[in-house]
N, C-alpha and C positions, 0 to 999 in steps of 0.2 A: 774390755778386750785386752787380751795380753799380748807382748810384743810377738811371741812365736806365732800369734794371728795374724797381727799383720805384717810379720815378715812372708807369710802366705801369702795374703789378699794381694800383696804389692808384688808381688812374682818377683821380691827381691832379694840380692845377695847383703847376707851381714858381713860388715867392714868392721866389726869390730869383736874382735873372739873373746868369748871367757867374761861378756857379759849376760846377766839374770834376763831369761828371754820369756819368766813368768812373771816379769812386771809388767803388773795392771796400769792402762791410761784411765782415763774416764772420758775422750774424747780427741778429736784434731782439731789443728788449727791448720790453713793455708798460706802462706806468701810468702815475700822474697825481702819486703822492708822490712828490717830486725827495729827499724821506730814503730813500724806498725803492729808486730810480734808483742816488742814491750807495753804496749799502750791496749792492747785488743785480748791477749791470751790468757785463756784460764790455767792454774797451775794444772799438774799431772796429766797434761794432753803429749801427744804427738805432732809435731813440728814436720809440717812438708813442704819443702823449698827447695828451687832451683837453685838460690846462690852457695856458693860452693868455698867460705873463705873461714879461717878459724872462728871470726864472728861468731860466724850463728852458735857455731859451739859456746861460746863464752855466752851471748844473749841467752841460749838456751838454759843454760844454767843458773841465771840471774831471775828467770820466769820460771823454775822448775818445772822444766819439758822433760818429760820422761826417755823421747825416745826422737830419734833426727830421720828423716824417709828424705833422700835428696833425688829429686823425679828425673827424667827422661835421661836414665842411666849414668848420670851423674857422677862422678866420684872424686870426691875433695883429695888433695894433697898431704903425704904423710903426714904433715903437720897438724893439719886436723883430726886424721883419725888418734893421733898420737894423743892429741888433747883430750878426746873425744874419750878415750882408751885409761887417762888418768882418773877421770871423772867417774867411770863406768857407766857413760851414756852408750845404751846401744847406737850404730847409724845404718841404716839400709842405703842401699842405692839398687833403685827400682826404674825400670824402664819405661813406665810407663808416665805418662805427661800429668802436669796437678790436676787439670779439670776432671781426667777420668779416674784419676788415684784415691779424688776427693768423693767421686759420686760412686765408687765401689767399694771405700770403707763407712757410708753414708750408710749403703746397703747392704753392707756384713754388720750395721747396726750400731754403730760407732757415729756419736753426736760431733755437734760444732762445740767447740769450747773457744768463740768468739765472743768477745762481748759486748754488747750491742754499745755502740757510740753512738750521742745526741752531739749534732751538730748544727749550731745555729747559726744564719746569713743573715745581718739586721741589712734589711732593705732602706732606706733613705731615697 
């Protein structure tokens, strides 16, 4: 799916002009811990999160997220899209909230690019 998709599906506004809006993802990721972003994400996904601080732009680049969707109409601070803008990361800021953001590019076909964690409790 390419970003010009889901700048659709997300019924959102691009914050960032003059970037490539036929870069291909291969899927999304959801959340808001950029520990759990780095430790969980597959490269060349879509990153959809609430937090709104240059962070994620920086994490995002360190995971190779193609593209930033920040939900319930959200919109970072010059400083981000500025970042954001040197990098040529697209960013949306879409209105709609992660749960349902997630289960509508699920169903425009767009996989999880989460990666499954093994977590073990040793019981004693």
């Amino acid at each position: 799916m390419n970003i010009k998709t889901i700048l659709k599906v997300s019924e959102g506004e691009l914050l960032t002009t003059g970037v490539n809006l036929e870069t291909e993802v291969r899927g999304a990721f959801a959340g808001d811990l950029m520990s759990d972003v780095l430790a969980s994400i597959q490269p060349e996904a879509v990153l959809l999160t609430g937090l709104c601080n240059p962070q994620v732009v920086r994490t995002a680049l360190i995971a190779d997220v193609r593209a930033i969707v920040f939900v319930r109409g959200k919109i970072p601070a010059n400083e981000t899209i500025a970042l954001a803008l040197e990098e040529s990361l697209p960013i949306i800021s879409s209105p709609l909230g992660l749960y349902k953001l997630s289960g509508q590019l699920m169903l425009a076909g767009l996989p999880s690019l989460e990666k499954t964690m093994n977590h073990s409790f040793d019981e004693e």
